[in-house]
C-alpha positions in Angstrom: -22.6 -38.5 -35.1 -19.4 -36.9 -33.8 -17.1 -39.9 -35.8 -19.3 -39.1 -38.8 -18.9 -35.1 -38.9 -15.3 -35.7 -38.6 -14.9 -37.8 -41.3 -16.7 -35.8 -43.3 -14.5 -32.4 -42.3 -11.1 -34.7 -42.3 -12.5 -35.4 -46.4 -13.1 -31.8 -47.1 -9.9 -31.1 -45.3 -8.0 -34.3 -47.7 -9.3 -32.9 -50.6 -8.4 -29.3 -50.6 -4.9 -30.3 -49.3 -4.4 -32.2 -52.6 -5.9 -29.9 -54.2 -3.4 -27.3 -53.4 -0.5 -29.8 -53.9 -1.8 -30.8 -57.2 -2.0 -27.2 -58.2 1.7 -26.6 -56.6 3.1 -29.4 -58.8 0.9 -27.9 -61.9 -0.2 -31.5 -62.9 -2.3 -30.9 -65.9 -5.0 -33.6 -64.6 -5.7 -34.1 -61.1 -5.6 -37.8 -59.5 -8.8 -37.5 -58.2 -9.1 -41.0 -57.2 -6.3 -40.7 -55.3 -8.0 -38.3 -52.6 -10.8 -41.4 -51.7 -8.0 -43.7 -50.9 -5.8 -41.3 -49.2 -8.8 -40.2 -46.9 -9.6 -44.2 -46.0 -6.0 -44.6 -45.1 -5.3 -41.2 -42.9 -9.0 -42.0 -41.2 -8.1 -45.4 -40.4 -4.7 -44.2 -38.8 -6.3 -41.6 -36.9 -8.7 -44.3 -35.9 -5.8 -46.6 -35.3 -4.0 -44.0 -33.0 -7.0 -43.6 -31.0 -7.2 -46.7 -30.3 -3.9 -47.2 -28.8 -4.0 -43.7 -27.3 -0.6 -42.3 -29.0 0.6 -39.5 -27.1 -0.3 -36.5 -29.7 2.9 -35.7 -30.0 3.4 -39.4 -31.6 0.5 -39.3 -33.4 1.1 -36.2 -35.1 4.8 -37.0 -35.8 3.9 -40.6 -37.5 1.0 -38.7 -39.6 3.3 -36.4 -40.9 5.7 -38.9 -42.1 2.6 -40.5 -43.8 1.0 -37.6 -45.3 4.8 -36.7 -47.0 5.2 -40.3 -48.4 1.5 -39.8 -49.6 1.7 -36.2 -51.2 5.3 -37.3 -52.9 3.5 -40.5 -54.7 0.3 -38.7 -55.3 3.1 -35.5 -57.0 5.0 -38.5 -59.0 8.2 -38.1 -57.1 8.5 -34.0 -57.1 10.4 -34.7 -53.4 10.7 -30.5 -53.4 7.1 -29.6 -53.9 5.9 -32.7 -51.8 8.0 -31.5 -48.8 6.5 -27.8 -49.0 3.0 -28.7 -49.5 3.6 -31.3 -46.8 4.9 -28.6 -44.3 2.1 -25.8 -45.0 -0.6 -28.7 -44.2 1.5 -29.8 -41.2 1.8 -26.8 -39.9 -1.4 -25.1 -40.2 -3.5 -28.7 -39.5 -1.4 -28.5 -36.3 -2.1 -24.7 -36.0 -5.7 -25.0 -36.1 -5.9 -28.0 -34.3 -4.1 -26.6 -31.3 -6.4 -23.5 -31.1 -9.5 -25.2 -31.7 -8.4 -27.6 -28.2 -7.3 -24.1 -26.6 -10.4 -22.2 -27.6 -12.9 -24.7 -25.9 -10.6 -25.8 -23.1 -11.4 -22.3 -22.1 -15.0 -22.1 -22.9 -15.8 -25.2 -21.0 -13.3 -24.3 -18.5 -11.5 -28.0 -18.7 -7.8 -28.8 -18.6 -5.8 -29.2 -21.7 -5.2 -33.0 -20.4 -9.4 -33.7 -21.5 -8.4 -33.1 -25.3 -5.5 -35.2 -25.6 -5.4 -38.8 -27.2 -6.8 -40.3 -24.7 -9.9 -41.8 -26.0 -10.9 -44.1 -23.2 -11.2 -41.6 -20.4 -14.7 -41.0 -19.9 -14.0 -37.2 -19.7 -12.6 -36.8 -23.2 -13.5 -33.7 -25.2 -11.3 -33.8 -27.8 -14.1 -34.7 -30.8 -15.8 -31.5 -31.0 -12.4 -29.3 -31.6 -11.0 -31.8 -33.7 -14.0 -31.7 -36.3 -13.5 -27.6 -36.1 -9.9 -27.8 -36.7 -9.9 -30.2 -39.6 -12.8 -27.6 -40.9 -10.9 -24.6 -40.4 -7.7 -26.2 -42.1 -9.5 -27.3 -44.6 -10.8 -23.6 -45.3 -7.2 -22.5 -45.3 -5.9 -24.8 -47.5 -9.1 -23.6 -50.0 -7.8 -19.9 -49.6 -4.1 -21.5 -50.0 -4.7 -23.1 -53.4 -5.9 -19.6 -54.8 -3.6 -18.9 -57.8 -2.1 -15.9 -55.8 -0.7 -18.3 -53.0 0.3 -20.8 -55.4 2.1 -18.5 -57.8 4.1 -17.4 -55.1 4.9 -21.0 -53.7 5.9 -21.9 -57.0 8.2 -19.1 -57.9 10.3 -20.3 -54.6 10.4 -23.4 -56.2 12.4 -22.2 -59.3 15.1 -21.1 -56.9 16.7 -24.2 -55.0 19.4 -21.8 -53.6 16.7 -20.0 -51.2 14.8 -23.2 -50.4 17.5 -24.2 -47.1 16.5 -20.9 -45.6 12.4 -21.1 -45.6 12.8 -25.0 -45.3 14.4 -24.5 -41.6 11.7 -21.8 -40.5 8.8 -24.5 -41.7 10.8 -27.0 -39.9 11.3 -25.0 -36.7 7.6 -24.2 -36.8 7.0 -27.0 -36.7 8.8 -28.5 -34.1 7.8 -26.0 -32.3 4.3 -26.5 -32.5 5.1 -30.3 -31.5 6.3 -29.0 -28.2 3.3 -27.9 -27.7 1.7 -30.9 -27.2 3.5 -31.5 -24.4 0.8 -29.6 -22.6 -1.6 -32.0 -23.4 -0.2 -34.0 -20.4 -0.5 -31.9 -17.7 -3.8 -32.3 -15.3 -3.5 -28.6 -14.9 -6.6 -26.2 -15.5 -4.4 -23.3 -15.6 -5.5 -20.4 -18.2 -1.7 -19.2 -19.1 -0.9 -22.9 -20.2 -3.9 -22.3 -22.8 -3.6 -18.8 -23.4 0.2 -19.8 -24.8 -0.9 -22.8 -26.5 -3.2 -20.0 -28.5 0.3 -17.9 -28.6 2.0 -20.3 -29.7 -0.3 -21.4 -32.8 -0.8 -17.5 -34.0 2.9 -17.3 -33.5 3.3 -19.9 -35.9 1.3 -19.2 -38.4 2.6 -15.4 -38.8 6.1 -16.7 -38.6 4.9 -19.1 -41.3 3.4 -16.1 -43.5 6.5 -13.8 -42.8 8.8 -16.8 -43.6 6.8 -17.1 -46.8 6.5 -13.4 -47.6 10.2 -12.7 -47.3 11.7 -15.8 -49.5 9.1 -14.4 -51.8 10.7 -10.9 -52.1 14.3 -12.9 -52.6 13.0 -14.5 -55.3 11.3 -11.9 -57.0 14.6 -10.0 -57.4 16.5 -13.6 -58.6 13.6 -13.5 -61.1 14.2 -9.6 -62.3 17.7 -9.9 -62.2 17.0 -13.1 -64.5 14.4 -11.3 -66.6 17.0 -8.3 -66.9 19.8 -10.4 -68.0 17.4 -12.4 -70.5 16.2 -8.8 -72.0 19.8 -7.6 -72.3 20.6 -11.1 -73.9 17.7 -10.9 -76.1 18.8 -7.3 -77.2 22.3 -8.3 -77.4 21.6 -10.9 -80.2 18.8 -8.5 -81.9 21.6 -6.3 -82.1 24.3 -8.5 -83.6 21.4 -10.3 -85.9 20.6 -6.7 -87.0 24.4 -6.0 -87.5 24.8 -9.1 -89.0 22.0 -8.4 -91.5 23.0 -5.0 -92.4 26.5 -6.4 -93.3 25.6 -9.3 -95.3 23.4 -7.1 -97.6 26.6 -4.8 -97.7 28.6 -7.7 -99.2 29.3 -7.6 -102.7 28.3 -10.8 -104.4 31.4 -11.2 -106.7 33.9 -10.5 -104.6 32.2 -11.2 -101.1 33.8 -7.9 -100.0 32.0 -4.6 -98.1 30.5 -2.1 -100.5 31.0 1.5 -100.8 28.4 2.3 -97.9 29.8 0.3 -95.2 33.4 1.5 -96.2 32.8 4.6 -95.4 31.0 4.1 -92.3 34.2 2.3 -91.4 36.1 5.8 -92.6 33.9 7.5 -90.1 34.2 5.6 -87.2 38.0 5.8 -87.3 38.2 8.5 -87.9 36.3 9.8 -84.9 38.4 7.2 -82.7 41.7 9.4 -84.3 42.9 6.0 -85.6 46.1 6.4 -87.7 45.7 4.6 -90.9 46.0 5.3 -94.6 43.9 5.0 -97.3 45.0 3.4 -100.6 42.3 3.7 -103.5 42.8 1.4 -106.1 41.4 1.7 -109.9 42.0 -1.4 -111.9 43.9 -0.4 -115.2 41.7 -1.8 -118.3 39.0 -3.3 -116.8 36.3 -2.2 -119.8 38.4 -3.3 -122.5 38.5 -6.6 -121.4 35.0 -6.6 -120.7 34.4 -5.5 -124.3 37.0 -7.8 -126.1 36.5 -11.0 -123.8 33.5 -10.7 -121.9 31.6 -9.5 -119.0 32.8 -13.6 -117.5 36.8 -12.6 -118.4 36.3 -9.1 -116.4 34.9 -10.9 -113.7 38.0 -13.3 -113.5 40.8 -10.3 -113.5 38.6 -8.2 -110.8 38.8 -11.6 -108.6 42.6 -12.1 -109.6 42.8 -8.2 -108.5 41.3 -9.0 -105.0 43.5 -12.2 -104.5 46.1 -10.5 -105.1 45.5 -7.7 -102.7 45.0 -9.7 -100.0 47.6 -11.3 -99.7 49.8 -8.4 -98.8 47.0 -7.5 -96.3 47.2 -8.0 -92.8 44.5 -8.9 -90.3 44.5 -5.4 -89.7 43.7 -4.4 -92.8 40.2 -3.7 -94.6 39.7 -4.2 -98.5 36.2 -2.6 -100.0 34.7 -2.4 -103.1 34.1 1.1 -103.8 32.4 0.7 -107.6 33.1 -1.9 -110.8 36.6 -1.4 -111.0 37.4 0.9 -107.3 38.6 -0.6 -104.3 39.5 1.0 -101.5 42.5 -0.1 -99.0 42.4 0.5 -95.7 45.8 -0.1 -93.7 46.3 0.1 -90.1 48.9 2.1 -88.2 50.7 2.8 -91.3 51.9 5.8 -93.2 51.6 7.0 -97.4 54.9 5.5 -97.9 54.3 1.8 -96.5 51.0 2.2 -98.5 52.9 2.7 -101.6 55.3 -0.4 -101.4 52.7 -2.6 -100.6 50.3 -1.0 -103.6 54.2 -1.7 -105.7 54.3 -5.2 -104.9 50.7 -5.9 -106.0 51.3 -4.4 -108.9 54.4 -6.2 -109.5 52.6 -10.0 -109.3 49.6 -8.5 -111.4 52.3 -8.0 -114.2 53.8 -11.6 -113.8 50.8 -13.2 -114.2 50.5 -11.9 -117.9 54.2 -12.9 -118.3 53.6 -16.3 -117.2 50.9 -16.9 -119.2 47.7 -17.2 -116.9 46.2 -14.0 -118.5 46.1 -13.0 -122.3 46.7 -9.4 -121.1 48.3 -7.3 -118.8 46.8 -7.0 -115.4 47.7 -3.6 -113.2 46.1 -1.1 -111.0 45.9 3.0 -110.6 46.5 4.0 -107.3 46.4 7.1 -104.7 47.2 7.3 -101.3 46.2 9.2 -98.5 47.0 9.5 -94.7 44.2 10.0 -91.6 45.9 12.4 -90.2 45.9 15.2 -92.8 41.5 14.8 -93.4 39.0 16.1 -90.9 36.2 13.8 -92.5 36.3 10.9 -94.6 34.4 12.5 -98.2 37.7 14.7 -98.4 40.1 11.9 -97.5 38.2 9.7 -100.3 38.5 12.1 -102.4 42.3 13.3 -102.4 43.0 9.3 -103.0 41.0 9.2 -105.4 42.3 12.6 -107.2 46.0 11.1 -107.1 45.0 7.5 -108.7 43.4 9.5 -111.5 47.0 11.7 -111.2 48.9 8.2 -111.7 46.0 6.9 -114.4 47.2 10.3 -116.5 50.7 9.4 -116.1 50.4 6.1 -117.6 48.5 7.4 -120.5 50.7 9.9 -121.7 53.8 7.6 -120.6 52.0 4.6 -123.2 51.5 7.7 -125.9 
């Protein structure tokens, strides 16, 4: 009857055990053939050990190495996860076992030596604690296979770089627990031996949930400082994908440059920063003749010229915009009214060679006004005294041509 409670309690024990390691390794379908055949070969080593009477230091030992080989096939290889659930069954089968062999050495007022592997001796007691302690273990493993426990479990598992730390406390447990066996061999009905065997297995299991408990808390803040970072990543891209937006529907379609909006946003923030710059605004010269004699297609063609042109006597400092159909504005770094001029000269200068040359069927030039950073407090005045003085030069050239 005993052999046949104790299988049963070593199957109930089996199958939460894989259970929880199943869970651990978040397999979507459970091998649940696999418990069957795991209990028949465990049983049969137990069986097998009793038979030779292992010391229980041995027998424990060899069944650990079997139940890890058994939980890493069953988790298809996850060495990690099979080595933790492989530990917590260890240690708290061990645990239980121990206390249930302490417990009822006292009640029955018998020496630790009766419940060792000894199976032969006619005074053997060991059946009754051992069918409580898989019982008991199996319980825990039920509570451990809650998705509290596991969550936890498993978010240690996401961070390798904290596993040496609670893999040497389950370790020392457990060796520590193996030492503890070594009472089993003393004749010696002494209460303090079983009293510390219980102390020893309540020790273990704390330090086990401390051990657990405080590479939890490490982890938690690996996996804030992770979720921060991913936030701040996340809002870093929203932020340039929203930037990026909000400049590509500033873009002028013809000539692909920044429209009169974003320009003076640009105005703004230099100014505010006290950026020396000056501000060139450029009105092309006949732009709605040319429309009107040669087409809207024609116009097109000597704006795109215009901006080709400009350009090329830009540097990478430099920002063009397209302030209306024929109005640009130049924006150029670091540099006074009378650098602003030359450059605004030269331009002109290749506009009216390409009419000489032949690539245009009439003459190609600009209005222009210029304006330094320093003498504006805001950018709308700034605009506007550039803009005032390239209608100044636009007058000139009309009453020069009459």
């Amino acid at each position: 009857m005993i052999l046949l409670l104790t299988a049963a309690a070593y199957y109930y024990f089996n199958w939460q055990y894989f259970l929880m390691a199943g869970k651990l390794r978040q397999m979507p379908v459970l091998r649940v053939w696999f418990v069957p055949i795991s209990f028949a070969v465990n049983y049969l080593f137990f069986i097998f050990c009793s038979i030779l009477e292992f010391p229980l230091i041995v027998n424990w030992f060899l069944f650990a190495f079997l139940l890890f080989f058994e939980t890493l096939f069953y988790s298809k290889g996850a060495g990690r996860c099979a080595l933790f659930s492989t530990l917590i069954g260890i240690i708290y089968g061990l645990a239980v076992n121990i206390f249930c062999r302490s417990i009822i050495a006292i009640l029955l007022n018998q020496p630790l030596q009766c419940f060792d592997n000894r199976t032969s001796s006619v005074g053997n007691l060991k059946g009754i604690p051992v069918l409580l302690g898989f019982v008991l273990a199996g319980a825990i493993m039920q509570v451990f296979k809650r998705p509290a426990f596991i969550d936890r479990l498993r978010l240690i598992l996401r961070y390798p770089r904290h596993h040496a730390f609670l893999l040497e406390m389950m370790a020392g447990l457990f060796f520590y627990l193996f030492l503890n066996l070594l009472l089993y061999s003393t004749p010696l009905n002494d209460l303090l031996l079983k009293v510390w065997s219980i102390k020893s297995c309540l020790f273990s299991v704390i330090g086990f949930y401390i051990a657990i408990r405080y590479a939890v808390r490490i982890c938690e803040l690996d996996d804030y400082r992770e979720k921060n970072l991913r936030i701040e990543q996340e809002l870093k891209e929203q932020k340039w994908e929203e930037e990026y937006l909000r400049r590509q529907a500033a873009i002028d379609s013809l000539t692909g440059l920044y429209d009169r909006q974003y320009a003076e946003e640009t105005l703004s923030a230099l100014m505010s920063q006290n950026t020396r710059f000056s501000l060139c605004f450029l009105d092309l010269d006949g732009l709605k003749n040319v429309n009107d004699q040669y087409g809207h297609e024609e116009g097109d063609r000597y704006i795109l010229k215009a901006v080709r042109e400009i350009h090329s006597v830009c540097r990478s400092s430099d920002s063009l915009f397209r302030y209306g159909g024929d109005e640009f504005l130049l924006l150029l770094a670091d540099m006074g009214a009378e650098g602003a001029k030359v450059k605004a000269e030269a331009v002109n200068g290749r506009l009216h060679g390409l009419a000489e040359e032949g690539s245009f069927s009439y003459q190609l030039s600009f209005s222009y006004g210029v304006a330094e950073s320093g003498e504006y407090s805001d950018c709308g005045a700034m605009i506007h005294a550039a803009d005032h003085r390239m209608y100044e030069q636009k007058r000139q050239k009309c009453l020069a041509r009459d």
